[in-house]
N, C-alpha and C positions, 0 to 999 in steps of 0.2 A: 590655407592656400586660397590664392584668389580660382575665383569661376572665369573662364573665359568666355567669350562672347564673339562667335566667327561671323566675317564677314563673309561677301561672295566667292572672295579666293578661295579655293579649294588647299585650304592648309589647316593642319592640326598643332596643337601646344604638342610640346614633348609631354608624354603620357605619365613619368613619373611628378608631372604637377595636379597629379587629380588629387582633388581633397580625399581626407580619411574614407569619407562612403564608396570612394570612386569615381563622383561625379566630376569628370573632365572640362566641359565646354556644354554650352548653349546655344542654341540658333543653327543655322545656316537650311540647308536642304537637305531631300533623299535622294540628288541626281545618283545616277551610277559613277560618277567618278567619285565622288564624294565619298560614299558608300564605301567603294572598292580600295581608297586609299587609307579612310578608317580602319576597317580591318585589318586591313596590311600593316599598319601598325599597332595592332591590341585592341582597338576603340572599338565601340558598339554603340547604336542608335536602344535609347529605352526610355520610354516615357506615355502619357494618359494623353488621352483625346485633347483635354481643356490646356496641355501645356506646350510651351513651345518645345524644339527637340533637345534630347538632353543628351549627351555622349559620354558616355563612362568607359575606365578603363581601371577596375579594382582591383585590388590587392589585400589578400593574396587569389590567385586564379584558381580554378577550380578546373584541371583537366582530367582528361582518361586518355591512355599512352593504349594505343590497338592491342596490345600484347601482353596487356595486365588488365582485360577483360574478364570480369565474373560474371558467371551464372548460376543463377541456383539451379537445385536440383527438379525443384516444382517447374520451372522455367522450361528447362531442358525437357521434360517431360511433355508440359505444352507445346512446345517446338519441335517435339519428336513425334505427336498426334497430326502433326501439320493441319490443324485448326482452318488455320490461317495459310491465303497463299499472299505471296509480299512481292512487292514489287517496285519499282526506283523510276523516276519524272513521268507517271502516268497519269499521274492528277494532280500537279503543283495548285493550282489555283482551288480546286476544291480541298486542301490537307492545309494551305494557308487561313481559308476560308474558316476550318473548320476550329481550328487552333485559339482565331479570332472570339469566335461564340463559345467556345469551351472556356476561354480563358477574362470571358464577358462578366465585371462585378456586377451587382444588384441593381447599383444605380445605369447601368448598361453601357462604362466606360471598360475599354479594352484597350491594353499596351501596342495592340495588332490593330492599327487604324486604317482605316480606308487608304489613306496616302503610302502606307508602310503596305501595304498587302498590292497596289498598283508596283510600287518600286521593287519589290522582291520578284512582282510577278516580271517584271523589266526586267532583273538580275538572270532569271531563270531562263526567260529567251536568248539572253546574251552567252549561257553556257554557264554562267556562277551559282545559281542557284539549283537546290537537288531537294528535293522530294523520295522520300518512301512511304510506299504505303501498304496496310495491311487491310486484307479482304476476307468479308466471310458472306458463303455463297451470292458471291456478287458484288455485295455493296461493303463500299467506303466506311470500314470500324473505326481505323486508328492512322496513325502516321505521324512523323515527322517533316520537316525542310530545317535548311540552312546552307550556309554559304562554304564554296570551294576555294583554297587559293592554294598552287602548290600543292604537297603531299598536308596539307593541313583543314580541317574541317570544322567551320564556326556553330554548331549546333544552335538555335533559335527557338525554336517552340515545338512542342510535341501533343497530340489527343486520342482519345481514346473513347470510345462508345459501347464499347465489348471491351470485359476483361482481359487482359493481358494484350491487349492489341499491339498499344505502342511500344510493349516491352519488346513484342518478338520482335519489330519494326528496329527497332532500334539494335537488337542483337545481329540482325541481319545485315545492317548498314555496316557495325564495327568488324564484324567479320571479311565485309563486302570491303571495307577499306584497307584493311589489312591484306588482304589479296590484292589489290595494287600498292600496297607498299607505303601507305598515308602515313607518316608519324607522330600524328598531333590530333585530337580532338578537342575543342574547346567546350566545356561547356558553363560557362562563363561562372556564375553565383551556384556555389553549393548549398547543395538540399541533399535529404537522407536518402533518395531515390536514388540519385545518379552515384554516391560513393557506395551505394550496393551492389552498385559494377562493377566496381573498383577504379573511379574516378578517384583525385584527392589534389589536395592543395599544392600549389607552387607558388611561389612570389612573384609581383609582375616583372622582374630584372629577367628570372630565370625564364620566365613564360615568352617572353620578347626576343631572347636569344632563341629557343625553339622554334621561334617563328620566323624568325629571319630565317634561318638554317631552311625549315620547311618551306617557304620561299624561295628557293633556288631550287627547288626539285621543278620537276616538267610539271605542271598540272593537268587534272583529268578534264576535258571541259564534253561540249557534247551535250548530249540525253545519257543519261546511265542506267544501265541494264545491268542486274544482280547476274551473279555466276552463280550461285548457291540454289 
């Protein structure tokens, strides 16, 4: 499959032309339109400091459906100590920030670039972007962000400084979503972590139809405040 190479129009290839890795297209920008209309169709910005943007859309997807959430038992235990107190867009910029540096190789290039952490932090004031985060006496352990659209939720990066930080953060989010009614979590590329949830594959045909569907639900936009 050819690589595409976008200009300044804000349009994407139809996503089932991504090459076997996924990787979809090249170039273009983080504006928020850009951004907000990628997602809306499967896409995702990932890529190193030294390279231009790269826009994937792979197959097969890797989701967690709210409602076939796992927890272990050790988990539930830590969650039931209440360790940790959690909380949702309290500190977007410092949870992106830290995501960044946690996820910093040797050589001190990070997928979470200066430009990409301005544009998310964009997304966040416009109402698309969400933050959770996890506290212990005080300070900033753990947390996640990512993106809103519709009852569907594009999970992005996640850290952790204290054990088990991100995990409660993250149990609290799917739970939190669940209680408005989300029906889609994406969390893009599987790892053994996230199918301990009970995340697991779908093909991207099937994941794009879910997405369209979750797109026609009302979305939550705002600051978000856990009920839990």
């Amino acid at each position: 499959m050819p690589i595409f190479h976008l200009s300044d129009e804000h349009i994407f290839p139809p996503p089932e032309l991504a090459d076997e890795s996924g990787l979809l297209a090249v170039g273009g920008d983080l504006c928020e339109e850009r951004l907000l209309l990628a997602y809306s169709r499967g896409i995702f910005p990932w890529y190193s400091g030294h390279d231009p943007i790269l826009w994937w859309s792979p197959d097969p997807r890797l989701v967690l459906f709210p409602d076939e959430l796992r927890v272990s038992r050790s988990l539930k235990q830590t969650i039931n100590k209440e360790i940790f107190r959690v909380t949702m867009d309290r500190a977007f910029e410092s949870v992106i920030k830290a995501c960044a540096t946690i996820h910093r190789k040797e050589n001190g290039e990070t997928w979470i670039t200066g430009d990409m952490i301005d544009a998310y932090t964009g997304l966040h004031k416009s109402g698309y972007a969400h933050s959770v985060e996890s506290w212990y006496k005080g300070e900033l352990v753990g947390g996640l962000y990512g993106i809103s659209l519709g009852s569907a939720f594009f999970g992005e990066s996640m850290f952790a400084r204290k054990s088990n930080a991100s995990k409660v953060a993250f149990v609290h989010l799917v739970q939190q979503l669940s209680r408005w009614h989300f029906t889609l979590i994406d969390c893009q590329i599987t790892t053994a972590h996230l199918t301990s949830f009970g995340a697991r594959e779908i093909s991207r045909d099937e994941f794009n139809k879910k997405l369209s569907a979750a797109l026609k639900d009302i979305g939550k936009k705002k600051q978000w405040k856990t009920d839990i």
